[in-house]
KOLPATI-118264 format. One record per residue: residue number from 1; z, y, x of N, C-alpha, C, O in turn. Coordinates in pm, 1 decimal. Layout:
// residues N
n; nzz; nyy; nxx; cazz; cayy; caxx; czz; cyy; cxx; ozz; oyy; oxx
NUM; Z; Y; X; Z; Y; X; Z; Y; X; Z; Y; X
...
END
This chain:
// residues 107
n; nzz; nyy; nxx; cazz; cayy; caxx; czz; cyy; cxx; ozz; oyy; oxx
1; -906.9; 1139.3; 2079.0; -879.3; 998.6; 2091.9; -960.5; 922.5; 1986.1; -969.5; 977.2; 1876.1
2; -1037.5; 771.2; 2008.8; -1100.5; 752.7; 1936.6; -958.1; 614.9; 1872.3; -851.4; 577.0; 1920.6
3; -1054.3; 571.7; 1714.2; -956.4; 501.0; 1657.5; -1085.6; 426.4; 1587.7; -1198.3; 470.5; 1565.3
4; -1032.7; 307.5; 1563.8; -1110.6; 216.3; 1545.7; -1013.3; 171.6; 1345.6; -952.1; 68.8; 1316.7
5; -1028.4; 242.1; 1294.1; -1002.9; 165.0; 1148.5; -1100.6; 110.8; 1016.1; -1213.5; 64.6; 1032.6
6; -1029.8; 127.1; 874.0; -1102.9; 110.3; 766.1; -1158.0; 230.5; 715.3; -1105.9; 340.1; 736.4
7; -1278.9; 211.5; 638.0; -1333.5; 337.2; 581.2; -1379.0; 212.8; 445.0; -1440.1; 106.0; 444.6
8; -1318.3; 287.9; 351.8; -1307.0; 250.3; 223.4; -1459.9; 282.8; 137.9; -1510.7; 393.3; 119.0
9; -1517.2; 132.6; 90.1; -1656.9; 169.2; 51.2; -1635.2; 76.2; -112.3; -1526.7; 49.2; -163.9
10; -1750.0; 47.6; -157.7; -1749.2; -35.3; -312.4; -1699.0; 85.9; -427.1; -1672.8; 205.9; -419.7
11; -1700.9; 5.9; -511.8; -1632.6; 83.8; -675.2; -1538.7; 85.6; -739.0; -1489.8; -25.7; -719.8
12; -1461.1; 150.9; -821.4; -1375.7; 143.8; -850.9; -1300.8; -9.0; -886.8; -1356.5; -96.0; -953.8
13; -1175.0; -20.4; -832.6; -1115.9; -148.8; -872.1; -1174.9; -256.1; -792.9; -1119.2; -363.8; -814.4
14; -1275.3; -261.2; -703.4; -1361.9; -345.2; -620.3; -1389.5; -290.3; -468.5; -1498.8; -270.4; -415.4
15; -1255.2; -271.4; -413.1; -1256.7; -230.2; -285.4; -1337.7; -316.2; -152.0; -1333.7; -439.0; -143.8
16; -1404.5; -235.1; -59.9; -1485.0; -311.7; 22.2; -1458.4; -237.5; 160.0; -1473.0; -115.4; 155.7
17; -1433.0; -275.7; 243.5; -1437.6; -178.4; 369.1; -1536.3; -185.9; 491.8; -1586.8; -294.9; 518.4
18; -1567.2; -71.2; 570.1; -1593.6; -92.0; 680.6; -1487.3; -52.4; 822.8; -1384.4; 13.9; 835.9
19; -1590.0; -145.9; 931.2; -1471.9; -159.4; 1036.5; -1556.7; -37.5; 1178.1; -1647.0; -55.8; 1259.7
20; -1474.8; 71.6; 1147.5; -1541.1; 183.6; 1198.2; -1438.6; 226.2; 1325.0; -1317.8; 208.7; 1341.0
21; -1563.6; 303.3; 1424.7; -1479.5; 412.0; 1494.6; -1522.8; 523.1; 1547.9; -1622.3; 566.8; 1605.9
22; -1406.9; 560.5; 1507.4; -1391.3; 752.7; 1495.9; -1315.2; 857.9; 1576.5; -1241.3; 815.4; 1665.3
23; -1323.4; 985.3; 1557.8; -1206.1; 1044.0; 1614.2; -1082.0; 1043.1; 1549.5; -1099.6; 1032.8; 1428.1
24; -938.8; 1050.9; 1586.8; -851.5; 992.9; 1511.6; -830.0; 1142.8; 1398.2; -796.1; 1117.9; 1282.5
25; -847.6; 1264.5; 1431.8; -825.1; 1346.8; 1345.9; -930.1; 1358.5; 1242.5; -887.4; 1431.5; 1153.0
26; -1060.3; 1313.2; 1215.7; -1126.7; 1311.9; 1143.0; -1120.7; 1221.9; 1042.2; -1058.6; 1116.1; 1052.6
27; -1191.7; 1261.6; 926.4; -1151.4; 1239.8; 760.2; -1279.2; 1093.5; 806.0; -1396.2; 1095.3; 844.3
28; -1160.8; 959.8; 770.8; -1284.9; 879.0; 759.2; -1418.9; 844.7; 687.6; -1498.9; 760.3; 727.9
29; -1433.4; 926.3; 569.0; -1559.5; 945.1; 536.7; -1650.3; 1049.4; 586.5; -1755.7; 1083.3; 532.6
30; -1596.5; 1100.0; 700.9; -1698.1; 1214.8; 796.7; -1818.8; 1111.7; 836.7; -1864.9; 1013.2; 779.2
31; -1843.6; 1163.8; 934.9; -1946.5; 1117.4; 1052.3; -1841.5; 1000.5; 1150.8; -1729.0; 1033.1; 1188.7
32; -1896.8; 879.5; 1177.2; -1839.7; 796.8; 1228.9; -1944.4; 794.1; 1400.3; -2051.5; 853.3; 1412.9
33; -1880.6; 716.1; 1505.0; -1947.2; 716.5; 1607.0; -2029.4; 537.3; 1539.9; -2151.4; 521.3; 1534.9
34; -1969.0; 472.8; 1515.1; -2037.1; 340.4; 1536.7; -1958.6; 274.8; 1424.8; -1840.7; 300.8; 1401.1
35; -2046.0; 172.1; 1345.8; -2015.7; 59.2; 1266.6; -1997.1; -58.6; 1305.8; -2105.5; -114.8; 1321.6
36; -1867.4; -155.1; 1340.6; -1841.0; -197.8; 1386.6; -1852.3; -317.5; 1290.2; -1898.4; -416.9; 1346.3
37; -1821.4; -335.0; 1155.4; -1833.5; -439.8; 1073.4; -1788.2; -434.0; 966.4; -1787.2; -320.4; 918.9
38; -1736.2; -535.9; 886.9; -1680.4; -519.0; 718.8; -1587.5; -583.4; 689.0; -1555.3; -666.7; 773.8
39; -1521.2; -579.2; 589.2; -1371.4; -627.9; 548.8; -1411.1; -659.8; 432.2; -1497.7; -575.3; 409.5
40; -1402.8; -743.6; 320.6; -1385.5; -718.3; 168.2; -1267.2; -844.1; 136.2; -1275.6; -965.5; 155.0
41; -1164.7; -767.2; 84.9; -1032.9; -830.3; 78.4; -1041.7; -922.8; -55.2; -966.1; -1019.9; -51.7
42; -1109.3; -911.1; -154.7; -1135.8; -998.4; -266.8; -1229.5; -1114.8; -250.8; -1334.5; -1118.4; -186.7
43; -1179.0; -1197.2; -312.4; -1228.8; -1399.9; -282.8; -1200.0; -1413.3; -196.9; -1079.6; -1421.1; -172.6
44; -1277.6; -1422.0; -117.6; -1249.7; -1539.1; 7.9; -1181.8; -1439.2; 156.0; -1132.3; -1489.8; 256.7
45; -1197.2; -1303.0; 131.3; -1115.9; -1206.6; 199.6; -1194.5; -1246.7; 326.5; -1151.2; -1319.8; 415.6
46; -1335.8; -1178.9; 321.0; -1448.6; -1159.7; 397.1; -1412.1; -1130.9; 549.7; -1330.0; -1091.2; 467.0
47; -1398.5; -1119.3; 620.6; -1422.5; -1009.3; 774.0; -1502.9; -1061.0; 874.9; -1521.7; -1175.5; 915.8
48; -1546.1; -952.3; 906.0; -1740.5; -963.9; 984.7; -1724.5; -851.5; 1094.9; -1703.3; -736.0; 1058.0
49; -1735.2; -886.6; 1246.5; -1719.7; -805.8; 1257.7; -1773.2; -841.1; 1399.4; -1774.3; -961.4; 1425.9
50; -1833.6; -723.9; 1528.9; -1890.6; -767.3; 1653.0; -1813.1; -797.4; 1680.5; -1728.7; -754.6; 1601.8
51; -1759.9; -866.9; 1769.5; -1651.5; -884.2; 1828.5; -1686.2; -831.8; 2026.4; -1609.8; -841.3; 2122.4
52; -1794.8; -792.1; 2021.1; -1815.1; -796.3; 2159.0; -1776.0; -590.5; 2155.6; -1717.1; -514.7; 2232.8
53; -1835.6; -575.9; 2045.3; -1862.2; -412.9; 2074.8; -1693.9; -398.0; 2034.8; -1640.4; -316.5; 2109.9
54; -1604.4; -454.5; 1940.0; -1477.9; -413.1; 1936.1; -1410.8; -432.5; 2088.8; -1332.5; -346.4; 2128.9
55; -1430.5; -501.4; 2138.6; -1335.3; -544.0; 2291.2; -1408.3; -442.2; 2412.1; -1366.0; -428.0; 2526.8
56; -1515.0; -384.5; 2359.1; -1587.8; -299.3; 2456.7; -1506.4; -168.3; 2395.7; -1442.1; -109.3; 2482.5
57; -1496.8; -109.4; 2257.2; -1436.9; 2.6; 2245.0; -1273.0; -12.0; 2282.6; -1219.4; 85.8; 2334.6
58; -1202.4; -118.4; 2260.0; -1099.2; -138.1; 2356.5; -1041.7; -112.3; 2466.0; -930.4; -62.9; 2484.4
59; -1163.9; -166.4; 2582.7; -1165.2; -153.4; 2689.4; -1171.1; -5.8; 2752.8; -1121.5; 44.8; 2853.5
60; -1266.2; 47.8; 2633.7; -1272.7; 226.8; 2675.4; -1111.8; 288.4; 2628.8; -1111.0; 411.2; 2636.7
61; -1052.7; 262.6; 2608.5; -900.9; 292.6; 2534.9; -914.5; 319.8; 2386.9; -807.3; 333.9; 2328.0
62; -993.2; 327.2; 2335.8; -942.9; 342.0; 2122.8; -837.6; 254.6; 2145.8; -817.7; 164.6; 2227.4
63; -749.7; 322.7; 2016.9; -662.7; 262.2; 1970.0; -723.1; 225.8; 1815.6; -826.3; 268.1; 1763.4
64; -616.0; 126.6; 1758.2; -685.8; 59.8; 1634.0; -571.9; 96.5; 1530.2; -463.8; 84.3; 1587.9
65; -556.4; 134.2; 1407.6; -499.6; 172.9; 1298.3; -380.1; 15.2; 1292.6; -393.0; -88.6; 1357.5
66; -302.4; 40.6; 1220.8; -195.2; -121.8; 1201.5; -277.5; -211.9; 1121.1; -298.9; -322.3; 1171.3
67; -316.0; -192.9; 1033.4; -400.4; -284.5; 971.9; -511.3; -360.0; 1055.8; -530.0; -481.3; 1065.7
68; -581.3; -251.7; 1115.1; -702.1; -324.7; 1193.5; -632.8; -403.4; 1287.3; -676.8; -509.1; 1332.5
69; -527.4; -354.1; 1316.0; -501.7; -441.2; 1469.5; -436.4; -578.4; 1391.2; -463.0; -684.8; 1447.2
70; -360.6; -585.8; 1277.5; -327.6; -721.4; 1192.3; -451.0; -800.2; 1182.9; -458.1; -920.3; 1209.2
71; -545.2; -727.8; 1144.9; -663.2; -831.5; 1101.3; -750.7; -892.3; 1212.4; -806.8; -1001.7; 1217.3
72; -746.6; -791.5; 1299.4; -788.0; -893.7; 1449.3; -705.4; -974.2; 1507.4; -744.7; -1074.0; 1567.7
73; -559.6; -935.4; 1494.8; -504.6; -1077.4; 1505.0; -531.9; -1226.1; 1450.9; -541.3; -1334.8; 1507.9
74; -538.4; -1196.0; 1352.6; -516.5; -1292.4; 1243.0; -677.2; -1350.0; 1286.4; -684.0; -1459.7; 1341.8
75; -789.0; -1281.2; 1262.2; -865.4; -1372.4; 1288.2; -937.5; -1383.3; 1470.1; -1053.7; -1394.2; 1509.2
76; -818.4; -1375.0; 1537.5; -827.7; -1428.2; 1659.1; -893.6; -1306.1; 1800.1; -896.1; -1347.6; 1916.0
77; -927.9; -1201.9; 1776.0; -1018.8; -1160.3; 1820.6; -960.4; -1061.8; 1947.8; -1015.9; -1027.0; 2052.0
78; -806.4; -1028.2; 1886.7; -715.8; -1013.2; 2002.1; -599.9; -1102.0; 2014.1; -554.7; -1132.0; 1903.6
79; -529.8; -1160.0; 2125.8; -376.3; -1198.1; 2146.9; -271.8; -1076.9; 2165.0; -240.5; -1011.1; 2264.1
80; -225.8; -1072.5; 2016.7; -122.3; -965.5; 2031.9; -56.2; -1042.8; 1908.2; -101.0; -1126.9; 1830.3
81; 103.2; -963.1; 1924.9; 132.3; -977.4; 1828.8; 155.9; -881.6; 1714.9; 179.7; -765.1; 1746.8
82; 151.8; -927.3; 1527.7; 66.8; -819.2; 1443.6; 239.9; -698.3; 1452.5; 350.1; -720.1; 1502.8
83; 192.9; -598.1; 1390.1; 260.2; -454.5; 1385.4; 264.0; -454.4; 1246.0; 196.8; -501.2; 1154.1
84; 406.9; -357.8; 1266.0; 457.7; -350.7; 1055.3; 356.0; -249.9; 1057.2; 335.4; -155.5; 1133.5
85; 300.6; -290.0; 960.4; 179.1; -140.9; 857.3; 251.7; -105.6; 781.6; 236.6; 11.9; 748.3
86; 328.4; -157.7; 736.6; 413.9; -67.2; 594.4; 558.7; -36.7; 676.0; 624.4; -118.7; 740.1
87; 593.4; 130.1; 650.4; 704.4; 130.1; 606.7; 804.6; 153.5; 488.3; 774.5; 201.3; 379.0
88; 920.0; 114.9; 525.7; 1028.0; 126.3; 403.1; 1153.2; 253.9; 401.0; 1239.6; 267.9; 487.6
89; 1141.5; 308.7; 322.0; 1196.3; 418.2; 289.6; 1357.0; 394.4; 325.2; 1391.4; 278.6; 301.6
90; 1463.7; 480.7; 377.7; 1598.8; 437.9; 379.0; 1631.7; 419.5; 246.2; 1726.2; 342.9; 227.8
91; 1582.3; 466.3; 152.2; 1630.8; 435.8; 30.6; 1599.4; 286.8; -72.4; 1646.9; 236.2; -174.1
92; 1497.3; 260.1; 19.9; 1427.4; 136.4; -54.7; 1491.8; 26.1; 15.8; 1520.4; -82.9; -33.7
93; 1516.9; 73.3; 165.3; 1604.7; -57.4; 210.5; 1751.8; -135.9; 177.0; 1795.8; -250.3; 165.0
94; 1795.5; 0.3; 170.5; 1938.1; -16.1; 76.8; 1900.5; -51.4; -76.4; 1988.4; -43.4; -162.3
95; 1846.4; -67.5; -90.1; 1817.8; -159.0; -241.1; 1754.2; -270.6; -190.8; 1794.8; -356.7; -268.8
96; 1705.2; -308.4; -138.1; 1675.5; -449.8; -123.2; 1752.2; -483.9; -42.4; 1718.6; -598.2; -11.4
97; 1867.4; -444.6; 32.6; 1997.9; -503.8; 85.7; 2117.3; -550.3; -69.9; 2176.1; -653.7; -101.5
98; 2108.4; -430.6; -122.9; 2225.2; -462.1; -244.4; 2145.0; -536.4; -280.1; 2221.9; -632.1; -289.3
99; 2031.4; -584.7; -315.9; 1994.8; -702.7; -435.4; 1991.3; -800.0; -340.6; 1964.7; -898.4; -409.5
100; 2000.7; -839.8; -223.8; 2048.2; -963.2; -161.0; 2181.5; -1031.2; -152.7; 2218.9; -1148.2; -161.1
101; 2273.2; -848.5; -121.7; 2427.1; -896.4; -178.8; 2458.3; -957.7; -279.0; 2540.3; -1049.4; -282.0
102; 2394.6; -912.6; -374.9; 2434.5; -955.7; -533.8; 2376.3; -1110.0; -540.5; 2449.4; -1197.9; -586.2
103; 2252.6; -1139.1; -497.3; 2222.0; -1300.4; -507.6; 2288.8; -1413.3; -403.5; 2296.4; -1536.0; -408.9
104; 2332.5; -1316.1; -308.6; 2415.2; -1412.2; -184.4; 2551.2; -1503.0; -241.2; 2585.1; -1617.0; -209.3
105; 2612.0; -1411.3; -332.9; 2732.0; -1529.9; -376.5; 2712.9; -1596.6; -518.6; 2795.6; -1677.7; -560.1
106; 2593.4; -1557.6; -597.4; 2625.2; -1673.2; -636.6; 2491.9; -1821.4; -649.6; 2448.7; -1892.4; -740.4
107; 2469.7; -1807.7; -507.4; 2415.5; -1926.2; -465.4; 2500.4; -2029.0; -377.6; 2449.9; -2135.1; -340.8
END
């Protein structure tokens, strides 16, 4: 199955990405089929990207990682709506439930 995500490029502390696709079991710094475009999340939070060849690997069925598919939302390139990328641990949720209890009464 192919997958269309980030492959992490730049230097330390100065993350830059590209917008790649691959096979989904392969290590994204392998061999990629095609470069699709770039991400760089610092300043102005860059993204560049074909938009013709992403809706063409689409169309062939790739699927896209949660992130990628957030960021083509966001900048328009699909109508969907975005997907949780993060999850939360049962343990982390029940703590950010009790620390809502605790601020709920005395507001």
């Amino acid at each position: 199955m192919l997958t269309i995500r980030l492959q992490r490029i730049g230097k330390n502390k100065r993350p830059s990405y590209r917008v790649i696709i691959s096979e989904k079991g392969r290590d994204t710094q392998a061999r990629n089929l095609e470069i699709l475009g770039s991400y760089n999340p610092l300043g102005e939070k860059k993204f560049d990207v074909d938009q013709e060849r992403v809706l063409y690997w689409i169309s062939k069925g790739s699927q896209m990682s949660d992130t990628v598919h957030n960021l083509f939302v966001k900048n328009g390139i699909i109508k969907e709506k975005k997907k949780l990328s993060v999850s939360l641990t049962k343990k982390r949720r029940e703590k950010i439930e009790a620390a809502k209890a605790t601020e709920a009464p005395a507001a």
